[in-house]
N, CA, C and O atoms as a CHARMM CRD file, in Angstrom:
* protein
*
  300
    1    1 UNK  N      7.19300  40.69900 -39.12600 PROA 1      0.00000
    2    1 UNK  CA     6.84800  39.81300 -40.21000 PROA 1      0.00000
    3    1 UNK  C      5.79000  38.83500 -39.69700 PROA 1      0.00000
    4    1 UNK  O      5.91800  38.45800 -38.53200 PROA 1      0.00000
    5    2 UNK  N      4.66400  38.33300 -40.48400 PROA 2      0.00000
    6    2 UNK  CA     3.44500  37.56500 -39.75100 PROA 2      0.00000
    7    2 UNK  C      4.05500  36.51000 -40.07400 PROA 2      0.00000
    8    2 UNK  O      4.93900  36.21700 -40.87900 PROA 2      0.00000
    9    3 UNK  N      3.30700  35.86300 -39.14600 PROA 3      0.00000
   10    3 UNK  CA     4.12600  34.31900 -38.72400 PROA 3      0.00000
   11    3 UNK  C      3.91400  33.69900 -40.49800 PROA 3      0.00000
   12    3 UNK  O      4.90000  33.62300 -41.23200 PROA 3      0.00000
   13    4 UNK  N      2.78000  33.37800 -40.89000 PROA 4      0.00000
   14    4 UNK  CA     2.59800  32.72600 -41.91800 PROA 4      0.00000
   15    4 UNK  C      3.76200  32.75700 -43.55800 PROA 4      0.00000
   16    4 UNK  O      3.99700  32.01900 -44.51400 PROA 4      0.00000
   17    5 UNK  N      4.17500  34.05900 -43.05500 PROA 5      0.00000
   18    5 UNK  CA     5.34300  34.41300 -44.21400 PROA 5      0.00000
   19    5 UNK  C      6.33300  34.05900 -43.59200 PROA 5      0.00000
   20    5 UNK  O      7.14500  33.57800 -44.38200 PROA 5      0.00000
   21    6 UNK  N      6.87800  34.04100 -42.03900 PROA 6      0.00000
   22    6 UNK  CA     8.29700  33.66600 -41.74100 PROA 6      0.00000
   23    6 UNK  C      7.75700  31.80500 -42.30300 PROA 6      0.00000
   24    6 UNK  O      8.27700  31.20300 -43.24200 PROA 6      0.00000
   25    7 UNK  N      6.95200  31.41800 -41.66600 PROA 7      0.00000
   26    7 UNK  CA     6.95900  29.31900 -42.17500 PROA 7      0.00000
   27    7 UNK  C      7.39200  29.44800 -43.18100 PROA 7      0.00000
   28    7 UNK  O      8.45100  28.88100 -43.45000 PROA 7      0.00000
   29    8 UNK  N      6.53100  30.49200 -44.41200 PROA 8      0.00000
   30    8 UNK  CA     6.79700  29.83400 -45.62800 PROA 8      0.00000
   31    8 UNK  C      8.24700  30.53000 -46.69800 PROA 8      0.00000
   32    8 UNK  O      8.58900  30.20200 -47.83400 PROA 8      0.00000
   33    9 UNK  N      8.81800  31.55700 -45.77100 PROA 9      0.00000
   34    9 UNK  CA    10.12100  31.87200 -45.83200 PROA 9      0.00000
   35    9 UNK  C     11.41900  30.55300 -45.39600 PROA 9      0.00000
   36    9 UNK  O     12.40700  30.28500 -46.07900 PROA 9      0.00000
   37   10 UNK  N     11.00200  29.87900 -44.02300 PROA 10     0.00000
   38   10 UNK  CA    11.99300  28.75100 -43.31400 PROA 10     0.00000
   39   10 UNK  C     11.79000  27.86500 -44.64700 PROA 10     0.00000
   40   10 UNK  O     12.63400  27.77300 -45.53800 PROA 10     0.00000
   41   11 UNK  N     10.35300  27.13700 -44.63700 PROA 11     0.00000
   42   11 UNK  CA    10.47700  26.51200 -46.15900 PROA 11     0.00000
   43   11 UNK  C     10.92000  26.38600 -47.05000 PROA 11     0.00000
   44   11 UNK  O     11.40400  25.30900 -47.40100 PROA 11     0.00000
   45   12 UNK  N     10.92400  27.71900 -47.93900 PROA 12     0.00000
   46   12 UNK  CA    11.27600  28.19800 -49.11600 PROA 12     0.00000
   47   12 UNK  C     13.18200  27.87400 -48.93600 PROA 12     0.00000
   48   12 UNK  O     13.83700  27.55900 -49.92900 PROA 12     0.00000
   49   13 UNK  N     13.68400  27.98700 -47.86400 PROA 13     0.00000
   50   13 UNK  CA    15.30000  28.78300 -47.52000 PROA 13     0.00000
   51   13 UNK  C     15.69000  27.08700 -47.51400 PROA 13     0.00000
   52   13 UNK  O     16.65300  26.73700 -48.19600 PROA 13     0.00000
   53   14 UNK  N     14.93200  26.07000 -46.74100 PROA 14     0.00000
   54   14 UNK  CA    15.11700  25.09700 -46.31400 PROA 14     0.00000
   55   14 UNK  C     15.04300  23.80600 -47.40200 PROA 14     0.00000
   56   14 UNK  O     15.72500  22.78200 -47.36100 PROA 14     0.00000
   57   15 UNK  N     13.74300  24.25900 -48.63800 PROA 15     0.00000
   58   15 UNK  CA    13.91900  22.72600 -49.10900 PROA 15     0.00000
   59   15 UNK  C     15.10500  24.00700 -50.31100 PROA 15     0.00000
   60   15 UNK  O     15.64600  23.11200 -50.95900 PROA 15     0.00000
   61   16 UNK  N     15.46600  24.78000 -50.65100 PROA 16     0.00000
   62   16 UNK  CA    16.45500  24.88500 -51.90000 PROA 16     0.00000
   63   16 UNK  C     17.58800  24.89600 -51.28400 PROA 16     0.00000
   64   16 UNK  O     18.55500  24.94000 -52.04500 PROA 16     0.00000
   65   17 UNK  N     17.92300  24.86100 -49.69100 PROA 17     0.00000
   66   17 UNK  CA    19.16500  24.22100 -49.53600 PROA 17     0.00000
   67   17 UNK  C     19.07500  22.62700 -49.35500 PROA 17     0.00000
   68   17 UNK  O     20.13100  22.12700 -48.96600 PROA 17     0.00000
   69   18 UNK  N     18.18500  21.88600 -49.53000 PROA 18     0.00000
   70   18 UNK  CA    17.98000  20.59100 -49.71600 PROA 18     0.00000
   71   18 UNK  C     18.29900  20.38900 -50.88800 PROA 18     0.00000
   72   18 UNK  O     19.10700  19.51200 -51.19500 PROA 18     0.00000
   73   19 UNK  N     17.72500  21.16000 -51.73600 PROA 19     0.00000
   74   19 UNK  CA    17.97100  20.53600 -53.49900 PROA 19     0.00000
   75   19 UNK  C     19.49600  21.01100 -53.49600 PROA 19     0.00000
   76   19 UNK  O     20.13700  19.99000 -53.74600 PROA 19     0.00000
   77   20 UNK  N     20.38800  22.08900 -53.32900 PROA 20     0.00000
   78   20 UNK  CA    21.39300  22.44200 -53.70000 PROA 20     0.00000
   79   20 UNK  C     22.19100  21.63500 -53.04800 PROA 20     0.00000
   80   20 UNK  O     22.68200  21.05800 -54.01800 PROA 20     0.00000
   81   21 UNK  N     22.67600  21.17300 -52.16000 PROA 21     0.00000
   82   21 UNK  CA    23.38400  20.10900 -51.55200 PROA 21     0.00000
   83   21 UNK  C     24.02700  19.10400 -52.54100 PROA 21     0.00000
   84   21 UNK  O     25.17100  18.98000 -52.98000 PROA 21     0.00000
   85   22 UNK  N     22.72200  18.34800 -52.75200 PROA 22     0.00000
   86   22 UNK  CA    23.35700  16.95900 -53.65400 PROA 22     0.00000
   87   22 UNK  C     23.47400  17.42800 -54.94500 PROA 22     0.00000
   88   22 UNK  O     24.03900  16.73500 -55.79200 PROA 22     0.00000
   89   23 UNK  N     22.86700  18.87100 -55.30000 PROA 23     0.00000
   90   23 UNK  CA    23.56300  19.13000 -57.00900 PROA 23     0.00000
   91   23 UNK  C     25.00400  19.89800 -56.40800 PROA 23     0.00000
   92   23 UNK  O     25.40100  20.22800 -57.52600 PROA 23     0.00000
   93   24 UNK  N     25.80100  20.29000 -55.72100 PROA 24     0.00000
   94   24 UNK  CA    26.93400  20.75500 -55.51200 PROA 24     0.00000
   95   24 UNK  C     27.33100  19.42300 -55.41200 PROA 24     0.00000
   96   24 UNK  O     28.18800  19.10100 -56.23500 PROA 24     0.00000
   97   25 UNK  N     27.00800  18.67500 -54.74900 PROA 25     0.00000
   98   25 UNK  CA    27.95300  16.98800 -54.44600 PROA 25     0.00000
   99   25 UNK  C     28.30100  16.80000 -56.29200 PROA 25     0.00000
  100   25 UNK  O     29.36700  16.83400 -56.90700 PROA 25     0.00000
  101   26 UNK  N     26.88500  16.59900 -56.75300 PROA 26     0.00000
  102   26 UNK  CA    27.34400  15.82000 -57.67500 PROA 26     0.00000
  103   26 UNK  C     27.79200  16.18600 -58.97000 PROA 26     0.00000
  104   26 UNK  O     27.99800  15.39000 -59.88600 PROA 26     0.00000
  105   27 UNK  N     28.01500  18.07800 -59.04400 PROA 27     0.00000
  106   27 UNK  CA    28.81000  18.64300 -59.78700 PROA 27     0.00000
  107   27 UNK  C     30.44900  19.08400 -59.59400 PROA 27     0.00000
  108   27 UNK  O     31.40200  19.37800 -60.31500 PROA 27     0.00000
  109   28 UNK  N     30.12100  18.92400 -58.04000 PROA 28     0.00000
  110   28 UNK  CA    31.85800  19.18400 -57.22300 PROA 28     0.00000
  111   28 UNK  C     31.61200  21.13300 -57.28400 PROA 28     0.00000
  112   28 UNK  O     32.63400  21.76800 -57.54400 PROA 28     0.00000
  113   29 UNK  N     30.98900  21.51900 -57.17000 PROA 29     0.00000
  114   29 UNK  CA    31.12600  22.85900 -57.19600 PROA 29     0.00000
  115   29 UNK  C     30.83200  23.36300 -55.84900 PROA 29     0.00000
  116   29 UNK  O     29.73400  23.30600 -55.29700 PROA 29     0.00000
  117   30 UNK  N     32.07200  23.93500 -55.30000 PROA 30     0.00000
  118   30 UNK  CA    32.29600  24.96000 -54.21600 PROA 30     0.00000
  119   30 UNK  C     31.08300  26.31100 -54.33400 PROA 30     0.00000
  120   30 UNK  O     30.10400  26.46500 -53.60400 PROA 30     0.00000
  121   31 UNK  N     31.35900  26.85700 -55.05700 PROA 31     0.00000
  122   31 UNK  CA    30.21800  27.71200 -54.99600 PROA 31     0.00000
  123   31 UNK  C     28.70400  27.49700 -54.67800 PROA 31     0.00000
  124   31 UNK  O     28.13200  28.16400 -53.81600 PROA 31     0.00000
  125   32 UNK  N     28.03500  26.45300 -55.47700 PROA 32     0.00000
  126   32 UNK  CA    27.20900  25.85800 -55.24000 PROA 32     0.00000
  127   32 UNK  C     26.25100  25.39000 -53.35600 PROA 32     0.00000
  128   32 UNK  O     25.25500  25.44600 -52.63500 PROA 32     0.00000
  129   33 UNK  N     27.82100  24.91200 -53.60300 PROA 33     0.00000
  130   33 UNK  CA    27.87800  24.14600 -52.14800 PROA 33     0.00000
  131   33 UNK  C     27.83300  25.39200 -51.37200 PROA 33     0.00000
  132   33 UNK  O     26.83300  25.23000 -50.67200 PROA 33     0.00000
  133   34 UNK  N     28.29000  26.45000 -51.10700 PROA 34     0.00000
  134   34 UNK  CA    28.37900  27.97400 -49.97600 PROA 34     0.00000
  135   34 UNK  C     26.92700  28.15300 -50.26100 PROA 34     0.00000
  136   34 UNK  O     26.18500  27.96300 -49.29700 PROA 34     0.00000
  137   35 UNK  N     26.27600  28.54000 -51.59400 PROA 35     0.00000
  138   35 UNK  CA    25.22100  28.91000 -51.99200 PROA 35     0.00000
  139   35 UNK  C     24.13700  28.42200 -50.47200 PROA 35     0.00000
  140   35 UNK  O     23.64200  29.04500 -49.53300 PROA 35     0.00000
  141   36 UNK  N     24.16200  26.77700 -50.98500 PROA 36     0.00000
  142   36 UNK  CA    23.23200  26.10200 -50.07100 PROA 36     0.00000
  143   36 UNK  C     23.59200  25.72600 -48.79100 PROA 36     0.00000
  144   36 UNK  O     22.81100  24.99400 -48.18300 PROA 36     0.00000
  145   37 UNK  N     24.93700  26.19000 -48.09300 PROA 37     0.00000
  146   37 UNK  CA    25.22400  26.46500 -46.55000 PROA 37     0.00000
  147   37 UNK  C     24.78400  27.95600 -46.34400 PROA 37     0.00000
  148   37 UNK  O     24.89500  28.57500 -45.28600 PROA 37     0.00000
  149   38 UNK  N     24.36700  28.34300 -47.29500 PROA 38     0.00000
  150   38 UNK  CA    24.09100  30.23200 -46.96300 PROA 38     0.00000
  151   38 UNK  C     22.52700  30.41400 -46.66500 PROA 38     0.00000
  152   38 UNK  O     22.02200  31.29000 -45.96300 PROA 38     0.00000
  153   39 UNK  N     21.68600  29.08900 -47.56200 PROA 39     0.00000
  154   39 UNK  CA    20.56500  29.33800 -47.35500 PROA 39     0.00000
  155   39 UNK  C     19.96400  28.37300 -46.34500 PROA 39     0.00000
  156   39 UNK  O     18.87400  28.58100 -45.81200 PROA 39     0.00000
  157   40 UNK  N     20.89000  27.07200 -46.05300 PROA 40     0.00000
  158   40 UNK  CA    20.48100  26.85200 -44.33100 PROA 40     0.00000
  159   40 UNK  C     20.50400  27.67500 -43.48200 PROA 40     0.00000
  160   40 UNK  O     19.53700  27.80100 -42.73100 PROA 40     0.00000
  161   41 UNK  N     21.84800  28.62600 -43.34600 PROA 41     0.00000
  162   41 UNK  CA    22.28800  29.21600 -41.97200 PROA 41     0.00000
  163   41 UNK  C     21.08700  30.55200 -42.61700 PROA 41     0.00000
  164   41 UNK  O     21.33400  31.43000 -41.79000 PROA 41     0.00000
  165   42 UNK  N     20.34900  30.97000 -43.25700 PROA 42     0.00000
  166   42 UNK  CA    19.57000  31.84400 -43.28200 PROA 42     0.00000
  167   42 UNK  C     18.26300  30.97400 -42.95600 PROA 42     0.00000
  168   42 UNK  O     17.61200  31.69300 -42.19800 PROA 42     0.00000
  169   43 UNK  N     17.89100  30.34200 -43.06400 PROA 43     0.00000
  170   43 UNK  CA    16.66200  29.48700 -42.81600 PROA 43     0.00000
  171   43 UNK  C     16.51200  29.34600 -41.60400 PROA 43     0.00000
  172   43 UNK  O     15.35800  29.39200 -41.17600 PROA 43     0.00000
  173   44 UNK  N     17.63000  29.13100 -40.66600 PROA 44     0.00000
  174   44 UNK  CA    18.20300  29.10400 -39.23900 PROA 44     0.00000
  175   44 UNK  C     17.93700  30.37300 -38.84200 PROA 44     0.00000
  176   44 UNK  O     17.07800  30.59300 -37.98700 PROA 44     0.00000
  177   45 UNK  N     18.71900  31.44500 -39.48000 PROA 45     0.00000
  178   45 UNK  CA    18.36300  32.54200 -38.86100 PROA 45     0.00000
  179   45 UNK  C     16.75400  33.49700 -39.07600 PROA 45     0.00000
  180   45 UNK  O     16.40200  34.38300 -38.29700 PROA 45     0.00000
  181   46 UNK  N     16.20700  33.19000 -39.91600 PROA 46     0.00000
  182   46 UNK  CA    14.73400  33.60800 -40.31500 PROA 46     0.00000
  183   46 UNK  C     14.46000  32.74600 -38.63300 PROA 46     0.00000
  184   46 UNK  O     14.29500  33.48200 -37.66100 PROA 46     0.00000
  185   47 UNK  N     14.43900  31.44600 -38.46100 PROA 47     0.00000
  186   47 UNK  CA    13.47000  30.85500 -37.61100 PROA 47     0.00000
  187   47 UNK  C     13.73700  30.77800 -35.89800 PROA 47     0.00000
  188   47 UNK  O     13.14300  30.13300 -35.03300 PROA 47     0.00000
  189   48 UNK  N     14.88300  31.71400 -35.81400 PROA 48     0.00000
  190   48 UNK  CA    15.21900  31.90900 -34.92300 PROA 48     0.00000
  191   48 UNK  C     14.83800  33.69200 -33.90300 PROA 48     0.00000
  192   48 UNK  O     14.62900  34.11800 -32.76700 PROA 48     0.00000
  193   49 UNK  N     14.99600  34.24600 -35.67100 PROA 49     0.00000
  194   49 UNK  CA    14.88500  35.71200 -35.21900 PROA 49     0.00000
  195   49 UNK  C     13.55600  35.78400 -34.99900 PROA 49     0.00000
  196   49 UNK  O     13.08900  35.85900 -33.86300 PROA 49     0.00000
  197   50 UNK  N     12.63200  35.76100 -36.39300 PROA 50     0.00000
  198   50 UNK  CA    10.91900  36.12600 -36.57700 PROA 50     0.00000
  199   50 UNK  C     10.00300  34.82100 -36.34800 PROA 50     0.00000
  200   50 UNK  O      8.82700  34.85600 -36.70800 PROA 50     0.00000
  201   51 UNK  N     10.63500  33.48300 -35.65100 PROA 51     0.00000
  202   51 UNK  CA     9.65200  32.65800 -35.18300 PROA 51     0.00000
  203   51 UNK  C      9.18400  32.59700 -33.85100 PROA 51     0.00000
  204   51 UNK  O      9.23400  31.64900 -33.06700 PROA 51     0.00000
  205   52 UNK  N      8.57200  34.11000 -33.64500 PROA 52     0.00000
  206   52 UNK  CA     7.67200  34.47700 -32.32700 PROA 52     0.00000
  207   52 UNK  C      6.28100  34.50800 -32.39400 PROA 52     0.00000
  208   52 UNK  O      5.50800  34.59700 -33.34800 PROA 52     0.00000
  209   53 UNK  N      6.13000  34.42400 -31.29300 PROA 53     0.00000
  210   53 UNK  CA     4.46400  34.72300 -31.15500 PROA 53     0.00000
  211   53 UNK  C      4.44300  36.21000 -31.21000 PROA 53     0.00000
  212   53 UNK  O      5.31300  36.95000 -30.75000 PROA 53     0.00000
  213   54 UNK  N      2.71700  36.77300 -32.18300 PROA 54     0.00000
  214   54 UNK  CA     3.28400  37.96200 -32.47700 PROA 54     0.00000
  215   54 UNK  C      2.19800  38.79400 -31.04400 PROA 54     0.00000
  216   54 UNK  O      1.48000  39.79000 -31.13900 PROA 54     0.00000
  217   55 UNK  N      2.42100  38.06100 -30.02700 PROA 55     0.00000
  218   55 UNK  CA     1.35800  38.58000 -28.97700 PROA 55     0.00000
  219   55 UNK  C      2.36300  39.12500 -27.97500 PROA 55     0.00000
  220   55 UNK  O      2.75800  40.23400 -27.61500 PROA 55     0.00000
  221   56 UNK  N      2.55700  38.08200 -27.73700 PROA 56     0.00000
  222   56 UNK  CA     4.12900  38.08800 -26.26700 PROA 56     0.00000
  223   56 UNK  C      5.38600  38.34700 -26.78900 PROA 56     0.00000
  224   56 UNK  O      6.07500  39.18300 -26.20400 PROA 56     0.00000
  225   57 UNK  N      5.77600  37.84800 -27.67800 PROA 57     0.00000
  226   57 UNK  CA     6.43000  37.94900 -28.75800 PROA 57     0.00000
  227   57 UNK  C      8.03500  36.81900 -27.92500 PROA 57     0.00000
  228   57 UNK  O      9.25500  36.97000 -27.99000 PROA 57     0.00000
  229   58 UNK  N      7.36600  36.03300 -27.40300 PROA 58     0.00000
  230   58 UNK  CA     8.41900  34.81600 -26.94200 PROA 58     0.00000
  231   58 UNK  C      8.53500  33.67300 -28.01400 PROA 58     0.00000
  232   58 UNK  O      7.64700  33.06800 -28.61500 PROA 58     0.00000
  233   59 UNK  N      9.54100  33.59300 -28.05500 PROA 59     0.00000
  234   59 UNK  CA    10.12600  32.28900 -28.93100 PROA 59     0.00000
  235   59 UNK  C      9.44200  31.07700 -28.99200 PROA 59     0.00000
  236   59 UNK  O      9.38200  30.32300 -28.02100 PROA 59     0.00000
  237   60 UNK  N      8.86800  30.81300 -30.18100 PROA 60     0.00000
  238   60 UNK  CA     7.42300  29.61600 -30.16900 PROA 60     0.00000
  239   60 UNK  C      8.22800  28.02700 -30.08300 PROA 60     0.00000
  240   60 UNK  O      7.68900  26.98400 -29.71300 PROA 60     0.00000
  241   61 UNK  N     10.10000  28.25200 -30.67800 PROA 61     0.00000
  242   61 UNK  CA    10.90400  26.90700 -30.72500 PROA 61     0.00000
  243   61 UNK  C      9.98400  25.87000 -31.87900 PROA 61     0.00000
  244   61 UNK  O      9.81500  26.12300 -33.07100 PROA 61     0.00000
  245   62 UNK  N      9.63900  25.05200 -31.36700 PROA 62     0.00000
  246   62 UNK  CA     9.34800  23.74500 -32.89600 PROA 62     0.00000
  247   62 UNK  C      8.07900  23.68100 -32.65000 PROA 62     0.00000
  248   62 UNK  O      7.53300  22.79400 -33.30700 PROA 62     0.00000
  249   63 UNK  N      7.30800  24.33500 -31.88600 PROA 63     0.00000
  250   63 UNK  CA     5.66100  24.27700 -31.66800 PROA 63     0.00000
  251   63 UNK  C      5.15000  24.90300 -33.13400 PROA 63     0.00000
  252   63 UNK  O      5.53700  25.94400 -33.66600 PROA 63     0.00000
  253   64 UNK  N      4.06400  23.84700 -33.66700 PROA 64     0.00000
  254   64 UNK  CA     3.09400  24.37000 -34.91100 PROA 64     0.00000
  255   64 UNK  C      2.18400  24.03000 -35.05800 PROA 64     0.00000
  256   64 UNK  O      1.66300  23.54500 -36.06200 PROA 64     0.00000
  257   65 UNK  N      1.50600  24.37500 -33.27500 PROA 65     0.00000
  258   65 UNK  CA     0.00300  24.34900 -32.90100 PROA 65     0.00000
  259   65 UNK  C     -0.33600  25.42400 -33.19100 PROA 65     0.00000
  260   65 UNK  O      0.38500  26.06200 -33.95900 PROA 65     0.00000
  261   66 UNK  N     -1.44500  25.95800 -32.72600 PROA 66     0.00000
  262   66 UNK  CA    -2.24400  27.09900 -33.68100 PROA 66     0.00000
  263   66 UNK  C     -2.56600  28.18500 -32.42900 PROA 66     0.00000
  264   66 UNK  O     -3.33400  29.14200 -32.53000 PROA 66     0.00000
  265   67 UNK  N     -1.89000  27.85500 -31.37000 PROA 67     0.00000
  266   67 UNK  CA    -1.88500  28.36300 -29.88900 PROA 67     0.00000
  267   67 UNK  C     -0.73600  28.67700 -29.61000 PROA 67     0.00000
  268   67 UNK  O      0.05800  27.79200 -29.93000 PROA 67     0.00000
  269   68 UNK  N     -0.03100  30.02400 -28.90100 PROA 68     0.00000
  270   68 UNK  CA     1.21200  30.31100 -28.28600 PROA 68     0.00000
  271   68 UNK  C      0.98200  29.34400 -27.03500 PROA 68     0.00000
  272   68 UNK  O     -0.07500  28.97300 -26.52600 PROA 68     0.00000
  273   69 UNK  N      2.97700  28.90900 -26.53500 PROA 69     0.00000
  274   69 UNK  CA     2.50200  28.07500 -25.38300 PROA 69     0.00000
  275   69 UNK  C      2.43300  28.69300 -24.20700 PROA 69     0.00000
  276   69 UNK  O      1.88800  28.44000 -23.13300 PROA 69     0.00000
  277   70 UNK  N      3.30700  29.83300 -24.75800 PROA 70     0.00000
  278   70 UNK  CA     3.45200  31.09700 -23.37600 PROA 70     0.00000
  279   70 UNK  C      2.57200  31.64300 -23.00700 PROA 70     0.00000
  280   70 UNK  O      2.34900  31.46200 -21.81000 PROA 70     0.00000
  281   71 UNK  N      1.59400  32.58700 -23.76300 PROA 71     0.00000
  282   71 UNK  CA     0.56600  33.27800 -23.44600 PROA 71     0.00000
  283   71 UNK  C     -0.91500  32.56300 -23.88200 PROA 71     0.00000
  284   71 UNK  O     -1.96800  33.12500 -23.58300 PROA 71     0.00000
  285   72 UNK  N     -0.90400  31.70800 -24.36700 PROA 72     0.00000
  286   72 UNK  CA    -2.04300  30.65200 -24.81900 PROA 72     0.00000
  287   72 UNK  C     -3.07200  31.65800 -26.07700 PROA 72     0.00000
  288   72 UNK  O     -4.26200  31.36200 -26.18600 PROA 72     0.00000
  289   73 UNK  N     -2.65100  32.47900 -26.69900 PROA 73     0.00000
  290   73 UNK  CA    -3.29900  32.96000 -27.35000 PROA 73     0.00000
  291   73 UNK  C     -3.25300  32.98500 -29.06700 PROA 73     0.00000
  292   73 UNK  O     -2.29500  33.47900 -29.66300 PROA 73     0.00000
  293   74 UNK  N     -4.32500  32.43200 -29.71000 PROA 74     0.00000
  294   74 UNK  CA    -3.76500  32.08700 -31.32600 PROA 74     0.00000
  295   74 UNK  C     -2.99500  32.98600 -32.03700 PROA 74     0.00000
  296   74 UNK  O     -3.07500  34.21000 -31.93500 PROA 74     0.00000
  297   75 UNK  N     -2.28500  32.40300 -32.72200 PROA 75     0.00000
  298   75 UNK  CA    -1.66700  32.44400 -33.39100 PROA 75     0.00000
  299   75 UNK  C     -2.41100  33.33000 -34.45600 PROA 75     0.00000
  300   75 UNK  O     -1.86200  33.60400 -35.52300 PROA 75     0.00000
């Protein structure tokens, strides 16, 4: 997967478990609430599995320079 679709996959996974949170709080709904622990722990796992460099293919971690730090080669 190219890097540019996993970001805007972590994104996408990350702010609608942001919005779903406080609408499960403030409807009381269990379901709701799993919904948006399902799409953190997937947001987690998107940025864990496919957030490599697609050269070396080592784990880039919270770097979102435009350079791998391992092999120094763009992104």
């Amino acid at each position: 997967m190219k890097l540019g679709r996993v970001r805007l996959l972590m994104v996408v996974l990350s702010a609608l478990a942001l919005l779903l949170f406080p609408v499960a709080s403030m409807l009381k709904s269990e379901l709701i609430m799993y919904g948006a622990l399902l799409c953190f722990v997937l947001s987690a796992l998107v940025w864990y599995g496919f957030f490599r460099c697609p050269h070396c293919h080592k784990f880039l971690g919270q770097s979102t320079k435009t350079v791998c730090p391992h092999c120094k080669k763009r992104l």
